[in-house]
Steps between C-alpha positions, in 0.01 A plus 500: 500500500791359734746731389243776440419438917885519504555875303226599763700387781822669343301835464395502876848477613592737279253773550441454864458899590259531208286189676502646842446785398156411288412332840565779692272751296229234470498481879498888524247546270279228620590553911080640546426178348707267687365623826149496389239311701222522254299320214401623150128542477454113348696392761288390743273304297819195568474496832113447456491252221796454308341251273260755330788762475733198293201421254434902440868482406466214265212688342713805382793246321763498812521135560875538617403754763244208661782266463727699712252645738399166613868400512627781758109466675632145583600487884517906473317735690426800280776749648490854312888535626612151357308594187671875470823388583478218220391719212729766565849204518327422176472791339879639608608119357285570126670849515848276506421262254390827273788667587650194385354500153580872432816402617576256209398742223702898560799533543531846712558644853323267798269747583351505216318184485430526894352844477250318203412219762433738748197682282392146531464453857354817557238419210181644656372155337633321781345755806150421324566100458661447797253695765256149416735297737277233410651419213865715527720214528341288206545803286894557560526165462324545166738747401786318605420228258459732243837639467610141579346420185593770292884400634411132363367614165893639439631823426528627114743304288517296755452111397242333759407124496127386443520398864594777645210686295281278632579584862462823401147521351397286805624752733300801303233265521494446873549849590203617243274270697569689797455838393403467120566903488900372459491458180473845439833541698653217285435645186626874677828266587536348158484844352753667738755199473490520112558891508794468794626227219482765214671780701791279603544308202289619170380194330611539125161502359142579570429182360769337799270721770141410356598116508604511861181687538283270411694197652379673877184566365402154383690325821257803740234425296514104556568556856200711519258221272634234726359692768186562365439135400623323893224775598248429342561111562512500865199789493343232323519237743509744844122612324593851544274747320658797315559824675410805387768667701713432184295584212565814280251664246656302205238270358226641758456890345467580117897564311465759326361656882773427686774626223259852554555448849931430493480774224324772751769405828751531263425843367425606907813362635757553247395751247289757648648705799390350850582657823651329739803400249427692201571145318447702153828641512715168576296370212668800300887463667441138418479514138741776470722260675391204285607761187831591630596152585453386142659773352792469681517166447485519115747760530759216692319264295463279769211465697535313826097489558425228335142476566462854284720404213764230425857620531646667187823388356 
């Protein structure tokens, strides 16, 4: 992790006008917000009685958020303009350490990669989350330690020690307990850093790519059960009841119901045509495009999606 810390160091000195210039569009983008004097519609309810608000928190699995509200609640007044300006130094800083992943894996012109971290700050994810500046800073924070994580858990064909993985699954941990929703963006992250892998340098087999596969998916996957099980031990002793905030259909409705269900949005959304985006016909281009990317691949014989087909020799 020491020299790790000390590539990162390396790559801010050497990509300075990329850095500022993340921070600059984050503070463009997010300028409204900075200068906003207002709560999200929960908001108030910490000013009233905190306590109440922490325990409805433990209820719905984000024992990390309590953690860190109470820290920054200590000796703080609740300030929406601390709070804004916070989140958005934390979200320009996870679009650097991003940048710095992409960074490590293509091989191609700098604007590239920052044009790819861009989409990311300008996620319309982010304008939803972050409007609850209740929680805002806890969240970047969450997302922070994700891409820490993913850093610690090592490139592909990189060697990592057990150590080091260890740091790593504790920081997926931590940031799922803040905002358990990130594990959807560390799976999204896993997926995206194997393909970068592939386009830079094909691994010789799909064999090669299905083993470093399943090596993020078993290390996500204890991250995420070591989650689960500190939550339900200190839900355990805190007595909090569960919340049906979080619960889904599965287990509550009938199966063979809900597949009828999934089965009838599917045909709505992406088979029949639906105004306002006629989705039928990008169903259409994308299996024509699906078509003519295999073809041409068997006509190279080599195809560099590996997640459609491993690469032909």
């Amino acid at each position: 992790m020491i020299n790790e810390s000390q590539k990162f160091l390396n790559f801010l000195k050497k990509k300075r006008k990329a850095v500022s210039f993340l921070f600059a569009v984050t503070l463009l983008l997010y300028l409204p917000m900075l200068t906003n004097f207002s709560y999200s519609i929960d908001s108030e309810a910490v000013v009233d009685n905190s306590k109440d608000l922490l325990f409805s928190w433990l209820t719905i699995d984000r024992f990390g958020l309590v953690a860190l509200k109470k820290f920054f609640l200590f000796g703080l007044d609740l300030n929406p303009y601390f709070i804004n300006t916070l989140t958005y130094l934390l979200m320009a800083f996870s679009a650097v350490i991003l940048l710095y992943i992409i960074d490590q894996l293509i091989q191609t012109t700098p604007w590239i990669p920052l044009l790819a971290v861009t989409l990311y700050l300008v996620s319309p994810i982010h304008f939803e989350q972050n409007s609850f500046v209740l929680q805002s800073v806890e969240v970047m924070i969450g997302f922070n330690l994700m891409f820490v994580g993913m850093i610690a858990l090592g490139m592909p064909g990189n060697k990592v020690s057990p150590k080091r993985l260890i740091f790593g699954m504790l920081f997926l941990t931590a940031s799922f307990s803040i905002y358990p929703s990130i594990v959807i963006g560390a799976s999204t992250l896993a997926i995206i850093i194997l393909h970068l892998h592939e386009l830079n340098k094909p691994f010789a087999t799909f064999s090669v790519y299905f083993r470093h596969l399943v090596r993020y998916i078993a290390l996500i996957l204890s991250s995420l059960l070591t989650y689960v099980a500190l939550d339900q031990i200190i839900k355990y002793f805190a007595h909090a009841p569960k919340n049906s905030y979080i619960q889904t259909a599965w287990g509550h409705m009938d199966t063979s119901l809900l597949m009828q269900i999934a089965l009838a949005k599917f045909k709505q959304f992406f088979i029949f045509p639906n105004q306002p985006f006629e989705l039928s016909v990008v169903t259409y281009l994308a299996v024509v495009t699906f078509a003519l990317v295999l073809i041409m691949g068997l006509i190279r014989k080599q195809i560099r999606w590996t997640i459609l087909l491993p690469r032909l020799q």
